[in-house]
C-alpha positions in Angstrom: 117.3 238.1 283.1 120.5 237.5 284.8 121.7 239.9 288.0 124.8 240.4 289.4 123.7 241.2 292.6 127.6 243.0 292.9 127.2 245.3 289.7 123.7 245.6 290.2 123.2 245.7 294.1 122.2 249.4 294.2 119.4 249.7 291.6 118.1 246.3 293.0 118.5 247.7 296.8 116.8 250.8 295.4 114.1 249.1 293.7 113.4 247.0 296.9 112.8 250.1 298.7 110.9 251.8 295.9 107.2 252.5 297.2 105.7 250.7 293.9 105.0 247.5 295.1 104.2 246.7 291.2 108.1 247.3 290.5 108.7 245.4 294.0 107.4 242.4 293.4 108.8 242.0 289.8 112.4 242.5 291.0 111.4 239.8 293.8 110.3 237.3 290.9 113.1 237.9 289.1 115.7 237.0 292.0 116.5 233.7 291.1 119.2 235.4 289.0 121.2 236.4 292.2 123.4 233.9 293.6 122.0 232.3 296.8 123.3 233.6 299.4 122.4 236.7 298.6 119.2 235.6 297.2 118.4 234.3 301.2 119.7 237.5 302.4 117.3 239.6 300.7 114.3 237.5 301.1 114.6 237.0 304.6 114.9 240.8 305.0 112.0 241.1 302.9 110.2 239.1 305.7 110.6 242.3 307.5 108.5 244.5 304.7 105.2 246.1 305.4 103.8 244.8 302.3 102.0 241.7 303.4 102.2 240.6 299.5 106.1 241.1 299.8 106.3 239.2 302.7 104.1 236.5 301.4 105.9 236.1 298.2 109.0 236.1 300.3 107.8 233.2 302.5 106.8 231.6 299.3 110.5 231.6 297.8 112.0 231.0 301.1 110.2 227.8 301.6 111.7 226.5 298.2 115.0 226.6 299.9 113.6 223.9 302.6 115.8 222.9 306.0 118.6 225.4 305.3 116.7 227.9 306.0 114.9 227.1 309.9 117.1 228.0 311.8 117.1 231.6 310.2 113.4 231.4 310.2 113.5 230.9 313.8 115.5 233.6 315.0 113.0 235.7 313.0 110.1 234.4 315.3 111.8 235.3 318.5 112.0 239.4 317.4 111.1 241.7 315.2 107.1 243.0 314.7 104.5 241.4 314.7 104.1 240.7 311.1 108.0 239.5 310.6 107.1 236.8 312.9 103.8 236.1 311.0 105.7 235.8 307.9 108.4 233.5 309.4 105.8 231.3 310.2 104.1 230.8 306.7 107.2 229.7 305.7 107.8 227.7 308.6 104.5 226.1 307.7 105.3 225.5 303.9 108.6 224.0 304.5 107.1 221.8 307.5 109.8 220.4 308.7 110.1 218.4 311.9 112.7 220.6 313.2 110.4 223.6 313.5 108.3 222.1 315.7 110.0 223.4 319.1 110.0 227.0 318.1 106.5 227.1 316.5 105.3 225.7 320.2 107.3 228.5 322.2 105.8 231.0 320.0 102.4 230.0 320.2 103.0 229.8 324.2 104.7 233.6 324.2 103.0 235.4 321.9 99.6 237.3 322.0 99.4 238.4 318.7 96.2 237.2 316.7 97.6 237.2 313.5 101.1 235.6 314.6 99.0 233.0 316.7 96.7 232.4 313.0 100.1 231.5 311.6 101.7 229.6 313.8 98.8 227.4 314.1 98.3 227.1 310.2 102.4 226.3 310.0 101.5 223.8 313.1 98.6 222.0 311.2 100.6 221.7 307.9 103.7 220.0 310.0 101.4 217.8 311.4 100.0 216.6 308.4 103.0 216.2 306.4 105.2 214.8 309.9 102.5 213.2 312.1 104.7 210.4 313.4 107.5 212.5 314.7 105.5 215.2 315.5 103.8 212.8 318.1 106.8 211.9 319.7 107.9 215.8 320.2 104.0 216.4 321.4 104.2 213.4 324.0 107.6 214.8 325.1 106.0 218.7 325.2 103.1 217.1 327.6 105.4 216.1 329.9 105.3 219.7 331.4 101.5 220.2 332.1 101.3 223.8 332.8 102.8 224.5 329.7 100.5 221.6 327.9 97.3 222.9 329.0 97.8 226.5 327.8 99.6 225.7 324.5 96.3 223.5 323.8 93.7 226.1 325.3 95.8 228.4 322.4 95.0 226.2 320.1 91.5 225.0 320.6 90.6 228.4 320.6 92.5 229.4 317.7 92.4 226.3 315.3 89.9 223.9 316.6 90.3 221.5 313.9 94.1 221.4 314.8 93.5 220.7 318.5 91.3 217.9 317.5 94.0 216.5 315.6 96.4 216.9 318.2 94.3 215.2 320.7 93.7 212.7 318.1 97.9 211.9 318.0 98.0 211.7 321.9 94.9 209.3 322.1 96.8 207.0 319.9 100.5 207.4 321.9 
């Protein structure tokens, strides 16, 4: 099924809204018929949904769309509730790319939200597995400010143990 988002933007606006989340999430699978920028448009807004399976599907398509879509990811993690950010950051962490890495640290320092927290450590853990070797260059330049190095690791150790032991693990080996 092909949509033109232009002829077709109010019954797919209206659909997005609809409170069936069965008739939700087929429109969502079925917007790889929208050009992409608009295609972006609507799945990073649907980052902001209270439907966790919305937003997870979302992060899912978003993550297809790789580098281009960081920085856009990152403004999301600096506003919005609680579970925008959380969302933002499971794509974050599918897309695990390097460039990330900065804003998935100042989260994790700022915010006090479990589930956010969860996610930025899970998007944290797959960076570090897919981008070890520059991630331990932008970890040994992070630890250059202790204050800030020995909370964003008490964050983590308490939160995702086995990712603090890997992160210990990359400093022992700078």
């Amino acid at each position: 099924m092909k949509i033109r988002f232009k002829q077709d933007r109010a019954n797919l606006i209206k659909l997005l809204e609809s409170p069936n989340i069965k008739k939700r999430l087929q429109v969502l699978d079925k917007l790889n018929g929208v050009k992409e920028r608009e295609t972006l448009r609507i799945l990073i807004k649907l980052l902001e949904d209270e439907s966790w399976i919305m937003r997870e599907r979302a992060a899912n398509k978003l993550a297809q769309y790789g580098n281009q879509v960081v920085p856009r990811l990152e403004l999301l993690l600096k506003k919005g509730y609680w579970y925008t950010r959380a969302a933002a950051c499971l794509a974050l962490g599918e897309i695990a790319s390097p460039n990330s890495f900065e804003a998935i640290i100042e989260l994790l320092l700022q915010d006090d939200n479990p589930t956010v927290i969860k996610e930025a450590c899970n998007a944290l853990s797959k960076l570090l597995q897919k981008e070890a070797g520059e991630c331990a260059i932008k970890i040994h330049e992070f630890t250059s400010d202790t204050g800030r190095t020995e909370r964003f690791l008490a964050v983590i150790e308490t939160n995702n143990p086995d990712l603090f032991l890997m992160i210990k693990e990359l400093q022992r080996h700078e």
